[in-house]
VOPAGU-2260 file (C-alpha; in pm, 1 decimal, decimal comma):
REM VOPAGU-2260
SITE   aa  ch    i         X         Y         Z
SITE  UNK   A    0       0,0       0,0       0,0
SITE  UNK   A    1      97,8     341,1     -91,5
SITE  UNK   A    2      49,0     696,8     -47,0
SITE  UNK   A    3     -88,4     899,7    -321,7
SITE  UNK   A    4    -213,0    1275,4    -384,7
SITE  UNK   A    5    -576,0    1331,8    -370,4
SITE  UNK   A    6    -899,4    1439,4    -501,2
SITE  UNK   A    7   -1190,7    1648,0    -305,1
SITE  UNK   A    8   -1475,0    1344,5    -422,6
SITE  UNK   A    9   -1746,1    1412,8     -95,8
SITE  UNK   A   10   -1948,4    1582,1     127,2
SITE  UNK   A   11   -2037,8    1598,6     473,5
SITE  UNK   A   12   -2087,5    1250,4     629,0
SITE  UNK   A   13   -1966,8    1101,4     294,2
SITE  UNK   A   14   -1604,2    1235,4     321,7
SITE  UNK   A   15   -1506,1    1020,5     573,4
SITE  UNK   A   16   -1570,3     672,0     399,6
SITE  UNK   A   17   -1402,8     842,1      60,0
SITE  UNK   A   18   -1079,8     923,8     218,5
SITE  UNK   A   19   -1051,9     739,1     508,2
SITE  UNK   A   20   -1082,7     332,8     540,2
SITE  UNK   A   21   -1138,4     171,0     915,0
SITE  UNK   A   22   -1068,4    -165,2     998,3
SITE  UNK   A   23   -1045,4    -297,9    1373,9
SITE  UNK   A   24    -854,8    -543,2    1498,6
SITE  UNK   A   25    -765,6    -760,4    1800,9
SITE  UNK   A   26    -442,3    -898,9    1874,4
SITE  UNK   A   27    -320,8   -1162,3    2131,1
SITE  UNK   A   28      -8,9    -965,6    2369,8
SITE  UNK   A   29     228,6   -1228,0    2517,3
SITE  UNK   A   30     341,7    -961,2    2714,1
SITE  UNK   A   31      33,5    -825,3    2891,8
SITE  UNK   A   32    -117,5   -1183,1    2880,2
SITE  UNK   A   33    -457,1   -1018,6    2700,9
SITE  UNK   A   34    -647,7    -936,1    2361,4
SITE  UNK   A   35    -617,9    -565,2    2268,0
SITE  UNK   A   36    -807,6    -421,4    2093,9
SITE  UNK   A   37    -667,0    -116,5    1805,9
SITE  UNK   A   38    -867,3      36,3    1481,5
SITE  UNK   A   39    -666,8     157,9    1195,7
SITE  UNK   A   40    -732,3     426,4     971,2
SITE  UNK   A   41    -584,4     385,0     661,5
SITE  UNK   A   42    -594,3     692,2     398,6
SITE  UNK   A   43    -716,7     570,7      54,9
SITE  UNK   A   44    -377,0     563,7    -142,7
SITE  UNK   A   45    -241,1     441,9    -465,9
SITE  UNK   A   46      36,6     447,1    -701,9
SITE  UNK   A   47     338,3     635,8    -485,6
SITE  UNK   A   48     658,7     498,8    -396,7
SITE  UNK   A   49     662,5     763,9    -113,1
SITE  UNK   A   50     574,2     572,2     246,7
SITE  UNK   A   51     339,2     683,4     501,3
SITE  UNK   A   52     414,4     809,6     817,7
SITE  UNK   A   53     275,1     610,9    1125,7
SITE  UNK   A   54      72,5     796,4    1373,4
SITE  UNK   A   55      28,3     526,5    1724,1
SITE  UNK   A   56    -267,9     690,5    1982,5
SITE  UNK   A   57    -358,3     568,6    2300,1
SITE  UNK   A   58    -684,5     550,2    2416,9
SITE  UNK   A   59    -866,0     455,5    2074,2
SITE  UNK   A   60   -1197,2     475,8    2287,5
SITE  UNK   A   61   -1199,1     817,0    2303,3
SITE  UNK   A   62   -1094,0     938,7    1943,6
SITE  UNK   A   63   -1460,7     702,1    1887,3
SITE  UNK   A   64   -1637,3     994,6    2061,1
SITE  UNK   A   65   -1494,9    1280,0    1816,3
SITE  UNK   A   66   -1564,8    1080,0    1526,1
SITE  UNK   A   67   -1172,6    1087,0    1448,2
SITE  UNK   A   68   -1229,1     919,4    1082,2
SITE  UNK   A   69   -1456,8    1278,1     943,3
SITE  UNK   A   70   -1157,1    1474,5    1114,2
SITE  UNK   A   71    -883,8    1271,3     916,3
SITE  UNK   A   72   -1125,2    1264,6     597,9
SITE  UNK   A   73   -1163,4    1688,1     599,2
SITE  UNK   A   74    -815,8    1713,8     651,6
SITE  UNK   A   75    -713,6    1522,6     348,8
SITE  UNK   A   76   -1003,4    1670,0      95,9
SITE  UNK   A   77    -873,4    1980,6     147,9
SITE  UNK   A   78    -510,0    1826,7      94,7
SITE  UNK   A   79    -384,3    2015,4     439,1
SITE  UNK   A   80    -196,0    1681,9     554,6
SITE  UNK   A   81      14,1    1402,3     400,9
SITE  UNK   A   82    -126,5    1077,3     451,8
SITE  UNK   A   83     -37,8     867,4     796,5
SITE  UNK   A   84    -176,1     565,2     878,3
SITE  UNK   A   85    -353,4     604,8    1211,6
SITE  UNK   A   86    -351,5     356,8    1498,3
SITE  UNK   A   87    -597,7     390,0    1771,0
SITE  UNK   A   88    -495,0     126,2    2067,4
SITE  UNK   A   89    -805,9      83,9    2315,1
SITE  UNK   A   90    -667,8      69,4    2648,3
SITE  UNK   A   91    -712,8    -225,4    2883,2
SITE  UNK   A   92    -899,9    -256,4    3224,3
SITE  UNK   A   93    -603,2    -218,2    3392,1
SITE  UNK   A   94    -486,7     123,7    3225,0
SITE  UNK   A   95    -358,2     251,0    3503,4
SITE  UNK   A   96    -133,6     -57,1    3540,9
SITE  UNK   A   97       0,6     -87,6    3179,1
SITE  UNK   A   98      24,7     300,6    3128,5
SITE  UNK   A   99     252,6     566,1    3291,8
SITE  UNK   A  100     608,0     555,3    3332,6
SITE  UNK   A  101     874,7     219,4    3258,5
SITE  UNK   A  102    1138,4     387,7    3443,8
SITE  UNK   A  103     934,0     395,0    3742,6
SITE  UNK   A  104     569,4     279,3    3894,6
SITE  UNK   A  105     421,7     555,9    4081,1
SITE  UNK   A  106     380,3     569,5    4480,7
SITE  UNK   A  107      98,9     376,8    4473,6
SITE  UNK   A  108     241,4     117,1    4230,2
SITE  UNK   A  109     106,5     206,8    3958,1
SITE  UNK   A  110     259,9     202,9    3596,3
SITE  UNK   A  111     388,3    -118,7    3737,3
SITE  UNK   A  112     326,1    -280,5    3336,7
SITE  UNK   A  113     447,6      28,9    3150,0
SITE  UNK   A  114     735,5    -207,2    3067,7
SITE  UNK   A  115     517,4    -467,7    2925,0
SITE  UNK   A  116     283,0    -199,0    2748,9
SITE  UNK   A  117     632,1     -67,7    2559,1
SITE  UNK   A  118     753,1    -418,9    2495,6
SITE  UNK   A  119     382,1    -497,9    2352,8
SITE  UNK   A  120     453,2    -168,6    2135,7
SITE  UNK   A  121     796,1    -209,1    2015,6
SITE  UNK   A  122     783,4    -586,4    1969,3
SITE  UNK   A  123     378,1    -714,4    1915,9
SITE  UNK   A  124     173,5    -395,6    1741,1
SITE  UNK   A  125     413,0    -224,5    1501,5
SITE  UNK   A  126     495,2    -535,4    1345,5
SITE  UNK   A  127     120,5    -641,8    1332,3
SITE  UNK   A  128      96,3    -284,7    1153,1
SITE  UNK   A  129     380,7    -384,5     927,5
SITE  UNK   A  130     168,2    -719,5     811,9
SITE  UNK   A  131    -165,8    -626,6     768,4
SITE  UNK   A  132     -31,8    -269,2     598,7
SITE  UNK   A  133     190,3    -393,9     342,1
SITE  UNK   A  134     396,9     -85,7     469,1
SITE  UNK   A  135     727,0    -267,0     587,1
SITE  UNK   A  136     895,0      91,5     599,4
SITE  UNK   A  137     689,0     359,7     737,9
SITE  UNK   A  138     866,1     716,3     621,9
SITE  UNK   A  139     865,9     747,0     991,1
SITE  UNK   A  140     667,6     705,4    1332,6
SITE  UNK   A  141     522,8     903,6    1634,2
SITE  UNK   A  142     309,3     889,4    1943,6
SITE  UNK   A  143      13,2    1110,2    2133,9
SITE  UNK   A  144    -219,0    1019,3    2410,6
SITE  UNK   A  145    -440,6    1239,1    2615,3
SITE  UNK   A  146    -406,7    1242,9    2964,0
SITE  UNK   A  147    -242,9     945,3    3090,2
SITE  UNK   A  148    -248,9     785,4    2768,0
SITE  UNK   A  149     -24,3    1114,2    2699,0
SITE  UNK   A  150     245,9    1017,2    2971,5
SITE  UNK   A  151     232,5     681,6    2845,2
SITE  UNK   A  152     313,7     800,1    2454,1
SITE  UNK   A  153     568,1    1044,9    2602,9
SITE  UNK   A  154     773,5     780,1    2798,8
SITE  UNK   A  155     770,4     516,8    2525,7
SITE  UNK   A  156     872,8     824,7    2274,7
SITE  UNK   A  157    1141,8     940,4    2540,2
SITE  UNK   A  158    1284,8     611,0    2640,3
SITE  UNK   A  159    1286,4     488,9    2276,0
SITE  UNK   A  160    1400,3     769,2    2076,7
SITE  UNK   A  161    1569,7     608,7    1743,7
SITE  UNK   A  162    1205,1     436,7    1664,2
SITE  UNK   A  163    1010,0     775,8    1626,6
SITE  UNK   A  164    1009,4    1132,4    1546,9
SITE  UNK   A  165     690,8    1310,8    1688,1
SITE  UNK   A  166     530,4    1302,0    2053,9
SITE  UNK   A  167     195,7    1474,2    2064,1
SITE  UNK   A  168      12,5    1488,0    2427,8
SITE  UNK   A  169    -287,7    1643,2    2546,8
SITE  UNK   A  170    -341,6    1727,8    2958,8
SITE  UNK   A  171     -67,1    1487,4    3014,8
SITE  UNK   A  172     -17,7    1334,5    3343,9
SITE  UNK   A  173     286,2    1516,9    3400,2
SITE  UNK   A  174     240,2    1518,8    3805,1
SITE  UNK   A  175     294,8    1109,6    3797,9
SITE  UNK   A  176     491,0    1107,5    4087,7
SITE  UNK   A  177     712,6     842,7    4290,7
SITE  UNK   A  178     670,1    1020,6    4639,9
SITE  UNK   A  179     308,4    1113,0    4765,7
SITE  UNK   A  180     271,6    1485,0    4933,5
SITE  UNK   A  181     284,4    1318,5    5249,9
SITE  UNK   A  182     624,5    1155,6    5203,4
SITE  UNK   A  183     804,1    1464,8    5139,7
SITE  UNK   A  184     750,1    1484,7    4766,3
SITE  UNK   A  185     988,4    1682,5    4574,9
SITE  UNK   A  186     921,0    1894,8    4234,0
SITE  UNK   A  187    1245,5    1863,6    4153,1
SITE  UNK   A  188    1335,3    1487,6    4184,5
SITE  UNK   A  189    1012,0    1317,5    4238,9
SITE  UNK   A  190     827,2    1392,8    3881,7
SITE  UNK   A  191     925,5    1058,3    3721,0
SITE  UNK   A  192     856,7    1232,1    3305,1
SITE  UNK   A  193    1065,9    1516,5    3448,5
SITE  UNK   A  194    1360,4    1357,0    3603,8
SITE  UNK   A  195    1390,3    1084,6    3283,0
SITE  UNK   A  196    1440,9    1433,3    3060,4
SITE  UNK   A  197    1660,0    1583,9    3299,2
SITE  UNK   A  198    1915,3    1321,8    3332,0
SITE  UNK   A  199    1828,0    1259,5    2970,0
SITE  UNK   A  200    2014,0    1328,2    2605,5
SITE  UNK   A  201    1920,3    1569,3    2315,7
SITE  UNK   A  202    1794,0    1388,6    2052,9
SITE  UNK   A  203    1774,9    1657,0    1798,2
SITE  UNK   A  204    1524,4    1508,4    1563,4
SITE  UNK   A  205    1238,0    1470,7    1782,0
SITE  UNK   A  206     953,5    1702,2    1817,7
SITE  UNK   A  207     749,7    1791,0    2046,5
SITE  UNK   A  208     330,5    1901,6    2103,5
SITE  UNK   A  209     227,1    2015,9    2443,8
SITE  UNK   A  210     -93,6    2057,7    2498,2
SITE  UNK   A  211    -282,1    2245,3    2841,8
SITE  UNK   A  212    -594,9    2381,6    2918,7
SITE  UNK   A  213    -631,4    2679,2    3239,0
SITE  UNK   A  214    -908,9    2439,9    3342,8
SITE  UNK   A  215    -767,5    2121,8    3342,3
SITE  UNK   A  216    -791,7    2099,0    3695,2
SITE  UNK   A  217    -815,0    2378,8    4012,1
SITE  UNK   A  218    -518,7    2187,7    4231,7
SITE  UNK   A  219    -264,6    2451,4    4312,2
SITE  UNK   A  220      46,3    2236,6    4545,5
SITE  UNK   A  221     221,9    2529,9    4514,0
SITE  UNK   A  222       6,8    2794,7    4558,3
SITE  UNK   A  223     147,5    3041,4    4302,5
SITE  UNK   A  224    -189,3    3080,9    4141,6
SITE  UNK   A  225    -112,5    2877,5    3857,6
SITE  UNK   A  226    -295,4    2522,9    3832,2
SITE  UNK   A  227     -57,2    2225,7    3843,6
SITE  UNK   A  228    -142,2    2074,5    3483,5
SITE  UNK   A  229      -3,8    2419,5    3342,7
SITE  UNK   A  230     308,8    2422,4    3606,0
SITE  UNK   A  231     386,2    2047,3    3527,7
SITE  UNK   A  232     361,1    2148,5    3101,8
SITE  UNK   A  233     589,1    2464,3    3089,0
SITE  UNK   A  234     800,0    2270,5    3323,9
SITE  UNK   A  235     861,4    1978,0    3124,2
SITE  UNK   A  236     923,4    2258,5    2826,8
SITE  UNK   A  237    1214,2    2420,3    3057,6
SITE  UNK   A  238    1346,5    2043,8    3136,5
SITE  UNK   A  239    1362,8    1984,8    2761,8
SITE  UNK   A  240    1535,8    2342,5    2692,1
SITE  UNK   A  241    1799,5    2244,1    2943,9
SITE  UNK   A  242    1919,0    1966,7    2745,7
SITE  UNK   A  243    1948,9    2124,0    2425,6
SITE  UNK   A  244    1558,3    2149,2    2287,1
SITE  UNK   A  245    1446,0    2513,0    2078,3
SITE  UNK   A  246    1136,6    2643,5    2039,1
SITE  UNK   A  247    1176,6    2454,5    1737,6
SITE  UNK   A  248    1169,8    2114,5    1871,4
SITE  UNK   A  249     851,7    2205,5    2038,3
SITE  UNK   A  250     497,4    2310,5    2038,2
SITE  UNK   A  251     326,7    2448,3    2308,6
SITE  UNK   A  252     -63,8    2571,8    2339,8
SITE  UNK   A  253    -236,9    2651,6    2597,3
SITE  UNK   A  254    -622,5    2713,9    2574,4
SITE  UNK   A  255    -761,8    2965,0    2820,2
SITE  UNK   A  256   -1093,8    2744,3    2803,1
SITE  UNK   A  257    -932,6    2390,9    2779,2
SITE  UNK   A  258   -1082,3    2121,2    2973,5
SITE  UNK   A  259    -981,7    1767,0    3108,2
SITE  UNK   A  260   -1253,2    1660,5    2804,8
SITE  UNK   A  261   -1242,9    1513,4    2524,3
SITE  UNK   A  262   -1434,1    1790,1    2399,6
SITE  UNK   A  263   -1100,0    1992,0    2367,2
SITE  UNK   A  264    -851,9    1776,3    2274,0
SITE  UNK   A  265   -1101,0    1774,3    1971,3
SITE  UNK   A  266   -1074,9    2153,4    1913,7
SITE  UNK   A  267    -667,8    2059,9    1926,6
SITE  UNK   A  268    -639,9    1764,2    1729,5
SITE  UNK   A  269    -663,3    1887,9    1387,4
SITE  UNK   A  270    -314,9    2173,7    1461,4
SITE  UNK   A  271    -156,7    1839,4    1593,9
SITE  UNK   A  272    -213,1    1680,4    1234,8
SITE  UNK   A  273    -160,1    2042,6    1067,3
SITE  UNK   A  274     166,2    2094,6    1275,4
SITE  UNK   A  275     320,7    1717,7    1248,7
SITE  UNK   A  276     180,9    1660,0     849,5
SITE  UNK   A  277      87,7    1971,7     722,8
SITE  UNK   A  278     147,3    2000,8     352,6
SITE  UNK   A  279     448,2    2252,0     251,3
């Protein structure tokens, strides 16, 4: 399968199923011992040598609600994006096990399978994607998650650096923490996304979307009148600066109306696709 230019051929509801094809599929993970569950959205495409670019998402369940096909599908009639083969992974009933941070389980243990989730990744889905594709060489590949699916995309991004190119996350869990308030919790040392970076290298070809909303949440640890989800976003920006990142590795909005919702992240998603596959 190949990528190809295209042709405005629909309207309304009708765009989707002209540019965009869905097909779902469950696959057996040896390493989280379970079915999961991923739709991919495959551009219609023919007669290119060029390959497509790989786009992984966590949390498929929720790009459902936005109807994520008619935002792909609008994007390409109106030729704004290349084409990039979509991968929506539904998370598992024990999400808050299997995503967060491999370096480190949180102080209440969990994350504990982030390992396993990376390994099922790395090892299980992209090769899956290979197969069923036809695309043995994607031109490259790249994350995003919402929430903690966003931490999730960020650490496997992070922690694997030579397999992709783009992170994109939306209200990440960037407080994830190993130390609870209680037991003298540290901003500096105790953020486990933060401290990875820190003691981290520049990678110079990855790129970065951070996404926050002002009312993401009304927790204030700090009590400098800014909300911790915006604190723990230009933060991670600074950490990535201090290693060698521009403001041309990165990305960052903030909404002055964004939400912990879905809802958003919808109003966002499309200067994601714009900013990681825009057409020159």
């Amino acid at each position: 399968m190949h990528c190809s230019t295209f042709e405005i051929m629909g309207n309304g509801n009708a765009i989707a199923n002209e540019w965009v094809n869905t097909e779902s599929y469950t696959l057996h993970s040896e390493y989280l011992n379970r079915l999961v569950q991923f739709d991919v959205y495959l551009p219609i495409q023919v007669n290119s040598s060029e390959p497509c670019s790989l786009l992984l998402i966590n949390d498929c369940q929720a790009l459902e609600k936005i109807d994520f096909k008619h935002m792909l599908a609008k994007s390409y009639s109106v030729q704004q994006i290349d084409p990039i083969v979509c991968v929506g992974i539904h998370c598992g009933v024990n999400r808050k096990m299997e995503y967060g941070t491999a370096y480190s389980a949180d102080y209440l243990g969990r994350g504990a399978h982030a390992g396993l989730y990376t390994k099922f990744i790395l090892d299980e889905l992209i090769p899956f994607i290979r197969k069923k594709t036809a695309i043995h060489s994607f031109k490259d590949k790249s994350f995003a998650g919402f929430s903690l699916g966003g931490l999730s995309a960020l650490d496997i991004v992070w922690n694997h650096a030579s397999e992709f190119l783009k992170i994109g996350i939306f209200s990440a869990s960037l407080w994830w923490r190993r130390k609870s308030y209680e037991d003298g919790y540290d901003e500096e040392n105790d953020r486990l996304m933060h401290l990875q970076i820190r003691k981290g290298k520049f990678h110079p070809w990855l790129q970065f979307f951070i996404q926050c909303g002002a009312l993401d949440e009304k927790a204030d640890r700090n009590n400098n009148g800014i909300i911790d989800a915006i604190d723990d976003s230009l933060d991670l920006v600074v950490a990535l600066k201090a290693i060698g990142y521009t403001n041309d590795h990165i990305q960052y909005m903030e909404l002055a109306d964004g939400k912990h919702d879905m809802a958003t992240w919808a109003r966002v998603l499309p200067n994601f696709l714009q900013w990681g596959w825009g057409r020159k």
